[in-house]
C-alpha positions, -999 to +999 in steps of 0.1 A: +687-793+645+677-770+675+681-729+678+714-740+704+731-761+671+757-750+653+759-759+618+783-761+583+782-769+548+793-802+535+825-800+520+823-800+480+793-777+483+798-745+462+766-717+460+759-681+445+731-655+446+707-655+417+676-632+414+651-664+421+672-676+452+705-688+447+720-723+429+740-750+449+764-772+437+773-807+454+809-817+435+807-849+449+778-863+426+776-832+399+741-824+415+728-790+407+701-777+432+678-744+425+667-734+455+639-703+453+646-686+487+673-659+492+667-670+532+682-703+525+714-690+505+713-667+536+719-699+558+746-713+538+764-684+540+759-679+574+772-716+584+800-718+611+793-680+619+773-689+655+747-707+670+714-712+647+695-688+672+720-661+665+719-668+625+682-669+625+679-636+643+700-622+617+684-636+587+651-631+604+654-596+613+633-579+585+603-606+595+575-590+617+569-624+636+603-637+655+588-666+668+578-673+632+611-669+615+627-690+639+605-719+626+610-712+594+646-714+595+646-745+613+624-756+587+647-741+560+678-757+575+660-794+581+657-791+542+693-779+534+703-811+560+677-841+537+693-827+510+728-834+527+742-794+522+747-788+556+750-809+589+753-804+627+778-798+642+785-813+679+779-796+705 
């Protein structure tokens, strides 16, 4: 995934806000996933809504280093993709 993708959540995939992060379920093997970043519930919540450079600088915008968050995101969102929560879309 590159800052020009766009990008959604599998279908089946259901997630909430929790103090730690946020909880993710996949209905399509009853897997439960905790995941300890409010950044990455950000990013499933903000699939579909624009290009990953747009959602990054709007998830990013509180972090000093822009260049920085941007990594971190693509980071974030190559985990959330392994662990087959969201994919990219074509192009």
């Amino acid at each position: 995934m590159n800052l020009d993708s766009r990008y959604a959540v599998q279908a089946g995939i259901r997630f909430r806000y929790e103090d730690f992060g946020g909880i993710v379920y996949r209905r399509s093997d009853d897997r439960l996933y905790i995941l300890n970043s409010h950044l990455a519930v950000d990013l499933l919540y903000g699939a579909g809504t624009g290009k990953v450079r747009d959602i990054a600088a709007k998830a990013g915008a509180d972090l000093p280093n822009q260049q920085a968050a941007g990594e971190h995101i693509l980071k974030l969102l190559g985990y959330l993709e392994e662990l087959g929560l969201v994919y990219e879309l074509e192009h």
